[in-house]
C-alpha positions in Angstrom: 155.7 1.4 114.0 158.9 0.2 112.6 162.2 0.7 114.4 165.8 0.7 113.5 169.0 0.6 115.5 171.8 0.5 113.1 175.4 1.9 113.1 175.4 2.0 109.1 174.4 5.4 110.3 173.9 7.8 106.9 172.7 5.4 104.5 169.6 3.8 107.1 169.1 7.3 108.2 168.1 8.6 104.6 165.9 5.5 103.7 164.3 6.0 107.4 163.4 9.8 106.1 162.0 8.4 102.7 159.6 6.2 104.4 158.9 8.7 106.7 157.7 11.2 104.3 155.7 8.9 102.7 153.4 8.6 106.2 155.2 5.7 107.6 155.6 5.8 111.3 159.5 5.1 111.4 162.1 6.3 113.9 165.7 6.6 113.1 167.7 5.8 116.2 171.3 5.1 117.1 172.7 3.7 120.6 175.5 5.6 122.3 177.6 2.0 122.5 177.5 -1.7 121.4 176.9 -3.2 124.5 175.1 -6.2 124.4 175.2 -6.3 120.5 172.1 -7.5 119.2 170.4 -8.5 122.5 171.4 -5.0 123.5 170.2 -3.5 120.4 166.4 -4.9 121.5 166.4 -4.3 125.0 168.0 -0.3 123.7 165.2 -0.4 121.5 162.1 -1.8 123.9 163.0 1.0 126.6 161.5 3.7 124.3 158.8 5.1 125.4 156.6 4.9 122.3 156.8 1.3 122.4 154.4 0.9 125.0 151.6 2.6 122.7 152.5 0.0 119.9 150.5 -3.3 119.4 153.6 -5.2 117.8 157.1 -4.1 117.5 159.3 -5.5 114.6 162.7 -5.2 114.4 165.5 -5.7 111.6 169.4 -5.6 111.3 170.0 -2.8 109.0 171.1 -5.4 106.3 168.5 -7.4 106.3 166.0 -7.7 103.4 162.4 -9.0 104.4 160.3 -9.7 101.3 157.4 -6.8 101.0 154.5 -8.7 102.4 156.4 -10.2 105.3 154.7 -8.6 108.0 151.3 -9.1 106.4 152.3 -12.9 106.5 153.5 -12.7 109.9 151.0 -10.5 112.0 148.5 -12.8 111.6 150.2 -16.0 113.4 150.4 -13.5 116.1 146.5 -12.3 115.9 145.3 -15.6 115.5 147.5 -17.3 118.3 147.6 -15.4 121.6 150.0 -17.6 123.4 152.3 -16.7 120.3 155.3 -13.9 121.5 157.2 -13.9 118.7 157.7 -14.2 114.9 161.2 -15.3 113.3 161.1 -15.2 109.5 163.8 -16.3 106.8 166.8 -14.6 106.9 167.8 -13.1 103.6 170.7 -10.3 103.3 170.7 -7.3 100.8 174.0 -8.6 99.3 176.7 -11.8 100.2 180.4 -11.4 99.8 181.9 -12.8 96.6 184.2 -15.0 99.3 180.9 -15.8 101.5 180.7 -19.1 102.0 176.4 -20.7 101.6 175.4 -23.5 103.7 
């Protein structure tokens, strides 16, 4: 299950319905307001009531680029490490400002 709270509303909502059709199991969902930001954005996202039937829940900003066999790398730490909660991978965007600034 892949979900995706995201106020670049049209464009995320029309990649959601590609990957849908293909047989992905992938919700399109917006929040009513902001609050809490990102934090807000998971704990929006963790009150759904499908979560609860999902094994692992993976969540990205709507600009965020994972490479394709991210979570094929990542389930497994989780799989083979039960006192593992949580996965962070590299952080790559789909595309950085000319006047962005790299650290």
């Amino acid at each position: 299950m892949s979900h995706v709270l995201s106020s670049m509303q049209q464009m995320v909502e029309l990649e959601c319905q590609r990957w849908a059709s293909k047989g992905i199991n992938i919700r399109y969902q917006i929040r009513e307001n902001r609050t809490g930001y990102k934090a807000g954005a998971l704990k929006e996202g963790l009150k759904r009531s499908y979560v609860k039937h999902c094994e692992y829940v993976c969540i990205f900003d709507a600009d965020f680029q994972p490479e394709p066999d991210y979570l094929r790398r990542a389930i497994p730490f989780l799989i083979h490490n039960p006192e593992i909660a949580l996965v962070q991978g590299r952080w790559r965007f789909g595309k950085l400002a000319k006047n962005s600034k790299k650290f």
